[in-house]
N, C-alpha and C positions, 0 to 999 in steps of 0.2 A: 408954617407950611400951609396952603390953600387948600381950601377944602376941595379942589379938583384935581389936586395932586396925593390928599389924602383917600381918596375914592377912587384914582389909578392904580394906587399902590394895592388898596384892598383886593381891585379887582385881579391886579397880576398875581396874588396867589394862586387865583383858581384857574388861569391861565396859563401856570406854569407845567404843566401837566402836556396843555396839548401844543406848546411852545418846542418841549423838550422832545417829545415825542416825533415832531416831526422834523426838527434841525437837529436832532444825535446824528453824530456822523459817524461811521466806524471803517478802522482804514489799517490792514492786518498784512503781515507777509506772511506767507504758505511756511516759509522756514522755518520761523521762530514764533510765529502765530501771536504775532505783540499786537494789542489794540491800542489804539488811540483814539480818546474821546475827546469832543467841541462840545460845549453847553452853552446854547442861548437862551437869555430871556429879555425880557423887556425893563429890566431894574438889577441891579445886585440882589444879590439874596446870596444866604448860607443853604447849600444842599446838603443832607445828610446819605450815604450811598446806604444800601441796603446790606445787610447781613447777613448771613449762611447760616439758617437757624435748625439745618436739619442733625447735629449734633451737641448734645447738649446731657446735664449731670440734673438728674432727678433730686431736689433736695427736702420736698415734703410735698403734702396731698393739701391744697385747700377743701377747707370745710366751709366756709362762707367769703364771696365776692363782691365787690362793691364798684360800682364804674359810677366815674362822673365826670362831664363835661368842667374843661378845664377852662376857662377864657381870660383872657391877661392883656394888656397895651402893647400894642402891636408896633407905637409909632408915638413921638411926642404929643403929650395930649389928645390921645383917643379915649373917649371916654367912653365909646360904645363895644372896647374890650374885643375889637376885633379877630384877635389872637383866638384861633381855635383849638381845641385836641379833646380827645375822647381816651382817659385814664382809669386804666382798671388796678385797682388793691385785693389782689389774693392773700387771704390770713388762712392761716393753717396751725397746726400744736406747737412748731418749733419754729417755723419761718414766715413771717410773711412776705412779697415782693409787691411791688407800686412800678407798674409803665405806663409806657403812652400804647393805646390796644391799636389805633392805626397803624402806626410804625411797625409794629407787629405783625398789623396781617400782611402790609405788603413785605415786611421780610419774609414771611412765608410764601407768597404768594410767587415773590421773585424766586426765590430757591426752587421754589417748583419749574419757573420758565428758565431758569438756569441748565436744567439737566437737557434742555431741548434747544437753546438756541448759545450763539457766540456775543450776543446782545447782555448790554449791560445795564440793569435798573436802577437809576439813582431817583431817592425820592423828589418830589417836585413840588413839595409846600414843605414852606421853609416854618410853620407854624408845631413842625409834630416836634414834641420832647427827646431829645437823644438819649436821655437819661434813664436807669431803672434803680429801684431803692432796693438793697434784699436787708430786711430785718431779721436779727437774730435776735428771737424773744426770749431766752434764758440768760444768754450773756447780755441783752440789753445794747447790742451793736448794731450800725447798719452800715450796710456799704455801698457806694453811690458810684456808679458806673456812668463815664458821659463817652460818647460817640464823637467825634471830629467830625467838623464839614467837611468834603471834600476826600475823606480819607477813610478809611477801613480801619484807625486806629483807636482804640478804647483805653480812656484814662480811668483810674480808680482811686477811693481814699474809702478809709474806713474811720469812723468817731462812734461816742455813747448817743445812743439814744436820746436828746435833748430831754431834758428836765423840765417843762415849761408851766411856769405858774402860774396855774390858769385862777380865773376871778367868777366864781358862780354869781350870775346877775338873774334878775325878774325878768317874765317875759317868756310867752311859748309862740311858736310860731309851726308850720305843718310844712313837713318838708317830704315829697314822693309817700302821702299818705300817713306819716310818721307824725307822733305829737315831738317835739323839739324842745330845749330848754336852751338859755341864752347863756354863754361864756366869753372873755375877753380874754387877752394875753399878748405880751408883747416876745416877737423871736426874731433873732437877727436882724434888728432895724428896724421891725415892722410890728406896726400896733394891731391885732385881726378882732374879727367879731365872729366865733365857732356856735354852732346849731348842732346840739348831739342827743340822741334821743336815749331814753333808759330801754327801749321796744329792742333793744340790738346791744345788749350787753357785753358787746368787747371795748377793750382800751385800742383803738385804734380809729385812725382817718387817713386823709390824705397826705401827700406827700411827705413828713418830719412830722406829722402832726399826730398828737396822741396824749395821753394822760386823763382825760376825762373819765368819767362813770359809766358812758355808753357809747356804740359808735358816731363818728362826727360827721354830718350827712351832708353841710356848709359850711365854709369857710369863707374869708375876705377878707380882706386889708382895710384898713379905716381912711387909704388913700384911692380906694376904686382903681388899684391897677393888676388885682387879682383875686381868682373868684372859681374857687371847689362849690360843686354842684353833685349832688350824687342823684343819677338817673335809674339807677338797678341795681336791684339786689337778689343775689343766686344763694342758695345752697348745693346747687350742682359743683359734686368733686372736681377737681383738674391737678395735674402734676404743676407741681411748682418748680421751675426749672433754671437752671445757670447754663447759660449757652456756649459751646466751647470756641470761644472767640481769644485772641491773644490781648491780655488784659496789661496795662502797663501803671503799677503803683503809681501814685503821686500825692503828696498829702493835702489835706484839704486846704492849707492857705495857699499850699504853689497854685494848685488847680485854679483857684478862685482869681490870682491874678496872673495865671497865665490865660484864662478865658476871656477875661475883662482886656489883655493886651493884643485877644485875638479880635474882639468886638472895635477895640479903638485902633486897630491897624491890618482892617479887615480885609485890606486891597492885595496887600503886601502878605496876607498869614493865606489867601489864596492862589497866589501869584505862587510863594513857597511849595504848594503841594505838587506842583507842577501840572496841574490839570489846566487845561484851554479852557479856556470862561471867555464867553461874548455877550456884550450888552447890544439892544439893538437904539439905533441912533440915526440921524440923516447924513454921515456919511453916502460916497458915491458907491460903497460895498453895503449899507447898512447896518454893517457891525463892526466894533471894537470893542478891543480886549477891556477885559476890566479894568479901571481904573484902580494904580497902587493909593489915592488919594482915598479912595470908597473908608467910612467911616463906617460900621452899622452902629444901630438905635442899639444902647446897650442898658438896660432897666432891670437888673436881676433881683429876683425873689429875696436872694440873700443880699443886701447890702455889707 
């Protein structure tokens, strides 16, 4: 790919926002008050719509928070991990949960312009996590919720708690003011190098990551195509919460290669939703439908 098709690509992330906002179409009968949405952008992307987050099951109180900037290869051979999100880790006595906190606020944000308009919010950077972890810290399980592009519907699986055996090495390094000690480990296909400090005495980190002496403040792959950063750290309380969304089991191998079959046949797993998708192009209208060929960039944490 050319480096000026890699720096288009970049820049329609942040363009999709005010792409979407101005070609949403909305086209409704008085009778049946049915909507019909068109999404244009400038490239395929995966959209994730927004969530109805104003119902929801309290399942414990965080006592300490952790947010960090998530960044990951957005596209073959980026190396400058263009991939953005902003990930917050609530741990509490009995649960902890792990999202992505943009996705978040505009789920809240839309649920509030929901109550006021017939307009529909789909998110516009195809970079946020649809994912949330909720860990159950006495049974040792965690259960990993993903979102569908294109669609309102939530897959789930539950497994243990990875076991991952981590290798204590020399070497400190200062991570957000923190003195840090160096660890290694290899997890699902992937070699990392973890930064956890003994200053923050919990067994936890980011996404599956956990087992060390203190909390885990970096993370990273030994291949640079992902990269835990933790930017803040709260003691301020907050409800930990499971949002009453319609959740649909699926155990984690289907998941894994029904996602990967959604990445390699990504024209077609959007075309299926039946949503209007438009690319724009030199056509004599400007746009065309998606293409059922569109493959996306498929690079998962978990091999």
């Amino acid at each position: 790919m050319c480096k000026q098709n890699m720096n288009a690509m970049k820049k329609n992330a942040f363009l999709y926002s005010f792409i979407l906002a101005s070609l949403l179409t909305c086209l409704y009968t008085k009778a049946f008050a049915q909507i019909t949405y068109s999404y244009a952008m400038d490239s395929p992307s995966f959209i994730i719509f927004y969530q109805d987050v104003s119902k929801y099951e309290v399942m414990d109180e965080s006592y300490l928070t952790l947010t960090y900037n998530y960044s990951f290869a957005n596209y073959q051979g980026d190396t400058t991990l263009s991939g953005k999100d902003l990930m917050c880790l609530q741990i509490g006595k009995k649960y902890s949960k792990f999202y992505s906190e943009n996705l978040n606020r505009l789920d809240s944000t839309c649920t509030e312009l929901a109550k006021k308009t017939m307009q529909q919010f789909p998110l516009a950077d195809d970079s946020r996590q649809g994912y949330e972890i909720y860990c159950d810290l006495k049974a040792k399980k965690m259960t990993v919720t993903n979102r569908l592009p294109y669609s309102h519907k939530v897959y789930e699986y539950t497994e243990p708690v990875p076991q991952i055996s981590w290798s204590l090495s020399d070497g400190t390094r200062t991570v957000l003011g923190y003195e840090c000690h160096k660890a290694t480990a290899h997890l699902f296909g992937r070699d990392y190098i973890a930064w956890y400090t003994n200053d923050i005495p919990v067994n936890a980190g980011p996404w599956k990551f956990s087992g060390l002496p203190g909390a885990i403040l970096e993370v990273y792959d030994t291949e640079g195509e992902f990269r835990f950063e933790c930017v803040g750290v709260s003691q301020n309380r907050k409800a930990i919460v499971r949002y009453d969304w319609k959740y649909t089991d699926m155990g984690k191998e289907k998941w894994l290669d029904f996602k990967k079959n959604m990445y390699d046949n990504a024209g077609k797993f959007v075309k299926s939703t039946g949503e209007h998708v438009l690319v724009r192009d030199n056509s004599e209208r400007g746009f065309s439908p998606i293409s059922e060929e569109w493959k996306a960039y498929y690079n998962p944490i978990e091999k």
